[in-house]
C-alpha positions in Angstrom: 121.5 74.7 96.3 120.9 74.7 92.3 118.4 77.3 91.8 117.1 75.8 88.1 116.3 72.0 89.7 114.9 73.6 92.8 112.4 75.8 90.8 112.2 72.8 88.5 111.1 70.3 91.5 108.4 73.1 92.9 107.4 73.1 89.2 106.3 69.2 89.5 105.4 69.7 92.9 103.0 72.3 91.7 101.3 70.6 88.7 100.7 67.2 91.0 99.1 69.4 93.8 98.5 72.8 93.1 97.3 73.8 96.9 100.4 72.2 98.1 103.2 75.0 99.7 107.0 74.4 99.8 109.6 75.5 102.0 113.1 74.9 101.5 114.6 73.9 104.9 118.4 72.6 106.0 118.1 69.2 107.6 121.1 69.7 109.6 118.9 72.8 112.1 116.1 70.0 113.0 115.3 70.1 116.3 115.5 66.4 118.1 113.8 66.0 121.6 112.8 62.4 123.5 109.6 64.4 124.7 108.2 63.8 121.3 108.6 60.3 120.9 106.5 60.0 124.0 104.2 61.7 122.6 103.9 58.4 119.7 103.7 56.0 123.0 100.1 57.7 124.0 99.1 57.4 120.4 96.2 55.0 119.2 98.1 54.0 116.8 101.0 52.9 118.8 102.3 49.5 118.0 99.1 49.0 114.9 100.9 50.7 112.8 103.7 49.5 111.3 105.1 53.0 110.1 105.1 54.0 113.3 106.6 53.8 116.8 107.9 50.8 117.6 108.0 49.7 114.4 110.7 52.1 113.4 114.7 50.8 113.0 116.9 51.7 115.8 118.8 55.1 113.9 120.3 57.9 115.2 117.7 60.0 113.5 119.5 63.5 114.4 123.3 62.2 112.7 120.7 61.0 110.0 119.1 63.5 108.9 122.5 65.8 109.2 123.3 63.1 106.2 120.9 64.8 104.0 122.5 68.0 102.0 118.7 69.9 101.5 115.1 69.2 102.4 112.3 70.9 102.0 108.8 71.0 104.0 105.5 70.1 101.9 102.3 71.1 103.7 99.0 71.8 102.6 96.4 74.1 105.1 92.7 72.8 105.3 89.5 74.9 106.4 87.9 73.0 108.9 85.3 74.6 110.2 82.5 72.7 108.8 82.4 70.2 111.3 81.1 67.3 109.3 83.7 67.6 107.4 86.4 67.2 110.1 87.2 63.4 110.2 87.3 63.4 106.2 89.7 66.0 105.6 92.1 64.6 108.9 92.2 61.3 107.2 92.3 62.2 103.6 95.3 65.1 104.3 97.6 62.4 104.9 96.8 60.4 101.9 96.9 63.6 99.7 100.2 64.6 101.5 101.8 61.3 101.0 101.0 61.0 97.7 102.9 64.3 96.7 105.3 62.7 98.9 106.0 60.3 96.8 105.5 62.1 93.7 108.3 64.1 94.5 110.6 61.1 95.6 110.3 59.7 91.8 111.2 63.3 90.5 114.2 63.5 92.7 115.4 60.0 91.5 114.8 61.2 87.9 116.9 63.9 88.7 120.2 61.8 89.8 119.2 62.4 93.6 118.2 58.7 94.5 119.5 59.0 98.0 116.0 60.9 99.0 113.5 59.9 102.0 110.3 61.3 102.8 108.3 61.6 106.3 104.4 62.1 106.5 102.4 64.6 109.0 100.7 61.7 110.8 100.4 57.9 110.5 100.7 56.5 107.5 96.8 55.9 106.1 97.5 54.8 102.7 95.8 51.5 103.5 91.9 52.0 104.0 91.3 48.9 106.2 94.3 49.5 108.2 97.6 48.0 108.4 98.2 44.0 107.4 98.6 41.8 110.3 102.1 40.5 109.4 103.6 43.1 107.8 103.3 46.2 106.0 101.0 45.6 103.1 102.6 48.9 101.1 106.5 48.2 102.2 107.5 50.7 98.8 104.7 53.2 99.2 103.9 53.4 103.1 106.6 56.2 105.6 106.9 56.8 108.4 105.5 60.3 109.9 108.2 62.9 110.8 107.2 63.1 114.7 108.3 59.6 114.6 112.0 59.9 114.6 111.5 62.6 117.7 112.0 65.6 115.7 109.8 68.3 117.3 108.2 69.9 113.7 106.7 72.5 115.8 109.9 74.0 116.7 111.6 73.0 113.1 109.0 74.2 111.1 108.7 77.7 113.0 112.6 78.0 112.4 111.8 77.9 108.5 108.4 80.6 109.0 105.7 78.0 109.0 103.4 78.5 112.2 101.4 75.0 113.2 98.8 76.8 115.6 96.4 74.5 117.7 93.7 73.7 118.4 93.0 72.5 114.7 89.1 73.4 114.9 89.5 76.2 112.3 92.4 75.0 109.8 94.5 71.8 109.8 97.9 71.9 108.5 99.2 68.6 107.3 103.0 69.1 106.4 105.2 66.6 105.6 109.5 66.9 104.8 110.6 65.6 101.9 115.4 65.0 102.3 117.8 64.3 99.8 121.6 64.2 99.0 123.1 65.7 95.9 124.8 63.8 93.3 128.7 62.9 93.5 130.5 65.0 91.3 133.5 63.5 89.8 136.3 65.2 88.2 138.3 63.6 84.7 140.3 60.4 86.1 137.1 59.4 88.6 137.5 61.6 91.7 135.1 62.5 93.5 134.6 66.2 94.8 
């Protein structure tokens, strides 16, 4: 882990969204369970969304993400107990999330690390009047939410100290995982370490 880019990247993650946290996290420890892609089938969302379940590729998400040298969880904690204000701050916590998202993607590939992927907390809500018909109408901008691949961010996040508590009448978490390799190094005469 280089110390100076990762207090450089919380640096930029910082000035995009001040009230955003960080946790550095190693993608190889996520914990993968089928129970949690069931989980997408009884979703509203299922099949609508074209993020989302089963709309993803066919990947061996665990060997994927053990691809992936560092990662880091981005989550931001809402106070929701003014009522009203429930449905606004549920939908606008995943645009603000995914923005930072990808705020952080274009720093990373700024910063020789162009092998990077981010996953959303939730389905992707970037479009306001829903997903195009066809296809995706944000195919750059639009991911997929981390639940989606069957990683159980419960469990993950909890091994890293963040604590998701339900019901979400009181605070909402919205937390997202941001995973990237690090550049090749190559040595005089072109090989690689």
């Amino acid at each position: 882990m280089d110390e100076a880019l990762n207090k450089a990247m919380l640096e930029c993650c910082k000035n995009y969204a001040p009230e955003a946290e960080c946790v550095f996290m190693d993608p190889k420890q996520c914990i993968f369970e089928e129970c949690v892609k069931m989980n997408c089938f009884y979703c509203g969302r299922y099949g609508r969304n074209w993020r989302c379940p089963p709309n993803l590729p066919d990947i061996d998400y665990p060997k994927m993400f053990a691809e992936y040298d560092e990662g880091m969880f981005v989550y931001f904690t809402f106070d929701v107990t003014d009522t009203e204000k429930y449905d606004y701050y549920r939908n606008e916590s995943s645009v603000v999330l995914h923005k930072t998202l990808l705020e952080l993607e274009k720093w990373f590939y700024n910063h020789n690390r162009s092998t990077v992927i981010s996953f959303g907390g939730g389905s992707c809500k970037l479009c306001k009047g829903g997903c195009g018909k066809e296809r995706c109408n944000n195919p750059y901008l639009s991911r997929s939410p981390i639940e989606a691949t069957g990683m159980n961010v419960l469990k993950t996040a909890a091994k890293f100290g963040i604590n998701i508590e339900f019901p979400t009448d009181k605070k909402l978490m919205r937390l997202g995982l941001i995973l990237w390799q690090n550049p090749i190094e190559t040595l005089p005469g072109g090989v690689n370490v």
